[in-house]
C-alpha positions as MATLAB code, in Angstrom:
seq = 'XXXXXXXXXXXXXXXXXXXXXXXXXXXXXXXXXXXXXXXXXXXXXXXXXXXXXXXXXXXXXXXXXXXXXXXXXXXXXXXXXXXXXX';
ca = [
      -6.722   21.922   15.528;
      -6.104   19.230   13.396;
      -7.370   15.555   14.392;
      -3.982   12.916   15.597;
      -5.935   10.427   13.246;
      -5.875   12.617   10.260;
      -1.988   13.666   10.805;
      -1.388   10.138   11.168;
      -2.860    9.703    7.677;
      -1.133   12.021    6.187;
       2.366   10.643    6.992;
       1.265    7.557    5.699;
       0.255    8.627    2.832;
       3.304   10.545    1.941;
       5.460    7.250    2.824;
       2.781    5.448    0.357;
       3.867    8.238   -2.164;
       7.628    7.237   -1.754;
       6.876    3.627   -2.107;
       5.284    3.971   -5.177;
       7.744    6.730   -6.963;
      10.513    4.113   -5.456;
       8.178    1.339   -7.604;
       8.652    3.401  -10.735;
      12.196    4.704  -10.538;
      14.178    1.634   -9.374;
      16.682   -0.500  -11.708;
      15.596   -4.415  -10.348;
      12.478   -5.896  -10.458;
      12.800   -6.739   -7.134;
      13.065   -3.943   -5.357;
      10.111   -2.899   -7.120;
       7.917   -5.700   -5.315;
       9.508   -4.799   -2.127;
       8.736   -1.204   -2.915;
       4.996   -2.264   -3.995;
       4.408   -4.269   -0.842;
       5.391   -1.422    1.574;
       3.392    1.105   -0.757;
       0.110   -1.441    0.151;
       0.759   -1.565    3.719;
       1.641    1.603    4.523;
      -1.755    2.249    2.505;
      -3.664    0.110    4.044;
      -2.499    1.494    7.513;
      -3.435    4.820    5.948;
      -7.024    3.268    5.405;
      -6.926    2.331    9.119;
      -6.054    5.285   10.332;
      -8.945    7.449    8.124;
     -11.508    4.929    9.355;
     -10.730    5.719   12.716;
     -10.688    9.406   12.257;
     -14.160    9.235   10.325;
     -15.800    6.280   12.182;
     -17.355    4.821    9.370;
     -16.979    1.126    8.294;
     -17.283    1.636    5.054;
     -13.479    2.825    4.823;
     -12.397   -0.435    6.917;
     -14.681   -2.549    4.037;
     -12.296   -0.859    1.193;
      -8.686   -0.559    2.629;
      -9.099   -4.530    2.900;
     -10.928   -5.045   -0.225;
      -8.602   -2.855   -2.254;
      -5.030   -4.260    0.158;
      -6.033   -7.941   -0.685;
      -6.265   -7.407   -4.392;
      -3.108   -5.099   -4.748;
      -1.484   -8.091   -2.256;
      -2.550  -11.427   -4.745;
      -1.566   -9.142   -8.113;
       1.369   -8.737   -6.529;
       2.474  -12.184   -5.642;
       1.054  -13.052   -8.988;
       3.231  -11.015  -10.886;
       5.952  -12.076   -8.632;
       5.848  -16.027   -9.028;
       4.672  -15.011  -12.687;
       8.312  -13.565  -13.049;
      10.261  -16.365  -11.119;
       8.062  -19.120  -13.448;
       9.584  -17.207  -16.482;
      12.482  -16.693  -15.757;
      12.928  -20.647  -14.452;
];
């Protein structure tokens, strides 16, 4: 039977799959940071999730690692883009 963590993971994943195909197909550049900052937290919950269904830190040490860089390149690019377009 499959582990509630794991399924939980899963789903998460597949919504981080929708965020991102929403980052690449949408029209405004705007939508595409709102789409990138759901795609990091719903992968970063994903992380969560794993490390609780593995019970190993070292999952919990990357899912932040890897959901504070995505977060700062974000809301680099973003004041990046309202600098330029000022």
């Amino acid at each position: 039977m499959i582990d509630t963590w794991l399924l939980a993971t899963l789903c998460l994943l597949l919504l981080t799959a929708g965020a991102l195909v929403r980052v690449l197909w949408t029209k405004t550049r705007y939508d595409r940071y709102v789409a990138a900052l759901v795609a990091v937290t719903a992968a970063g919950a994903a992380g969560l999730c794993l490390n609780i269904a593995l019970g190993t830190l070292l999952v919990l040490d990357v899912t932040v690692i890897l959901a504070l860089v995505c977060f700062s390149v974000i809301l680099a690019a973003v004041s990046f883009s309202w600098s330029e377009g000022a």
